[in-house]
N, C-alpha and C positions, 0 to 999 in steps of 0.2 A: 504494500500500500504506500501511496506516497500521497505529501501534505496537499493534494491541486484539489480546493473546495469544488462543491458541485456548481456554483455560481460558476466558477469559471469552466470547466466542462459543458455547460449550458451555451455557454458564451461561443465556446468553439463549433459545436454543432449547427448553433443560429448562423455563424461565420461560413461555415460550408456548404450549409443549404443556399445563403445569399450567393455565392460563387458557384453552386450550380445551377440557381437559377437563373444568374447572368450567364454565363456560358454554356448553358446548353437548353434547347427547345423538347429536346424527347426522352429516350435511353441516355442513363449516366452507364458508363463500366465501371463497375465493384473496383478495380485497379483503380481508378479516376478520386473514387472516394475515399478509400484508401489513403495513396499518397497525400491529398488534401489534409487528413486526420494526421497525418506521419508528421507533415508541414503544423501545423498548428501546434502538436507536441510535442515538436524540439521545440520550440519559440515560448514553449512553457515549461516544462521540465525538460531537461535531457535522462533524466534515467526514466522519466514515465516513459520516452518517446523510443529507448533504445528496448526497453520490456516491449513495448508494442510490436516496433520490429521485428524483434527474435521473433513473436509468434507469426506476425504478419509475412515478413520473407526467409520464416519457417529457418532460423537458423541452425547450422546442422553441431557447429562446434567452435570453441573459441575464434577461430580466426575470426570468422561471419562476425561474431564479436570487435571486436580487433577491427576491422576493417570498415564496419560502421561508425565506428567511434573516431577513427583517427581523421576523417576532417573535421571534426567537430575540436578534437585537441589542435590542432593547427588553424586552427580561424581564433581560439580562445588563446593561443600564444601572441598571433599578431595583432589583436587588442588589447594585450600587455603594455600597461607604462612600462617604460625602464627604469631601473630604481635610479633615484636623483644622486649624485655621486654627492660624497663624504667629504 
């Protein structure tokens, strides 16, 4: 379990339905909703979004791990200040 209240869960759903109901007129693909969901919760949690993951593209074994995670370490490096020198 992790701390993301249901307010905001709500929020993200209202967020996806608007974006499918601006981009598309008929059939959504489950893939489409999907990703959307995935996008919302890294921008809210990264470990809600990375549990999501694993089940969603059905992770087989650490790498899939690993390999999810590591732009998300590399984008959180280069918004690192550098520490202010001494």
């Amino acid at each position: 379990k992790r701390p993301v209240g249901d307010a905001a869960l709500e929020q993200i759903v209202n967020l996806i339905e608007q974006e499918i109901e601006a981009d598309f007129e008929a059939e959504v693909e489950s893939r489409h909703i999907g990703e959307l969901a995935m996008q919302h919760l890294r921008a809210l949690d990264q470990v809600a979004y990375v549990r999501f993951a694993s089940v969603y593209r059905r992770f087989e074994d650490a790498v899939d791990f690993v390999e999810e995670i590591r732009p998300m370490l590399r984008r959180d490096d280069e918004l690192r200040l550098p520490l202010a020198p001494k």
